[in-house]
C-alpha positions in Angstrom: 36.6 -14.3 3.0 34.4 -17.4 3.6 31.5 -15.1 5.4 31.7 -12.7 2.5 31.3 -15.4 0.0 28.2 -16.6 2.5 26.6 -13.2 2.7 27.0 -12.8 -1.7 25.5 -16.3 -2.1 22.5 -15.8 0.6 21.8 -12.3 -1.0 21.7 -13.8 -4.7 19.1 -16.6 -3.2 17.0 -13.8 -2.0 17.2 -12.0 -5.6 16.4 -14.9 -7.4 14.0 -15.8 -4.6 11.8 -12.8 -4.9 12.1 -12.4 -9.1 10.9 -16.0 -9.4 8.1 -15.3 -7.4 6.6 -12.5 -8.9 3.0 -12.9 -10.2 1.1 -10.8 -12.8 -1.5 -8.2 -11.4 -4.7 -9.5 -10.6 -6.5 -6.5 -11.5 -9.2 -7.2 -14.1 -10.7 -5.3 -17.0 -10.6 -1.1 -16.1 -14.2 -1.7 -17.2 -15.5 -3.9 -14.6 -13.8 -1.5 -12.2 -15.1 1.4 -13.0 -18.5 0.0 -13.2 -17.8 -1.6 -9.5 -16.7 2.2 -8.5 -19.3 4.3 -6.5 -21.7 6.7 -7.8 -20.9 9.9 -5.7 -23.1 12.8 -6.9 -21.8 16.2 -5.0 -19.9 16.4 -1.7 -20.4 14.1 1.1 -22.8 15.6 3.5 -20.3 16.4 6.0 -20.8 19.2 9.0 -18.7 21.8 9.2 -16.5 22.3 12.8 -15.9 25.6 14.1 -12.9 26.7 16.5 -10.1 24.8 17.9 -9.9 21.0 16.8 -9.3 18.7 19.4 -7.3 16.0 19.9 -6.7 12.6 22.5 -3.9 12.9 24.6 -2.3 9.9 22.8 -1.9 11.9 19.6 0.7 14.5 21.5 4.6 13.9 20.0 
């Protein structure tokens, strides 16, 4: 009884814990970040691979 009423007050701490340390978004103005975002005209100049991809040994599962 007395490690259940332990484990209900520690997760109630954590609760009030996390909510009381929530802070609003620090985002700005949508209009400073579009302004900030980058000017992409067309595709990126990429080259295009033909066949079988490769990959490191490391990536095998």
């Amino acid at each position: 009884m007395n490690s259940l009423v332990s484990r209900i007050l520690v997760f109630i701490c954590t609760i009030a814990l996390c909510l009381s340390n929530s802070q609003s978004a620090l985002a700005g103005k949508l209009s400073d970040r579009i302004d900030r975002f980058p000017n992409w005209n067309g595709a990126a100049q990429v080259t295009r691979h033909d066949g079988e991809l490769t990959y490191p040994d490391w990536f095998r599962g």
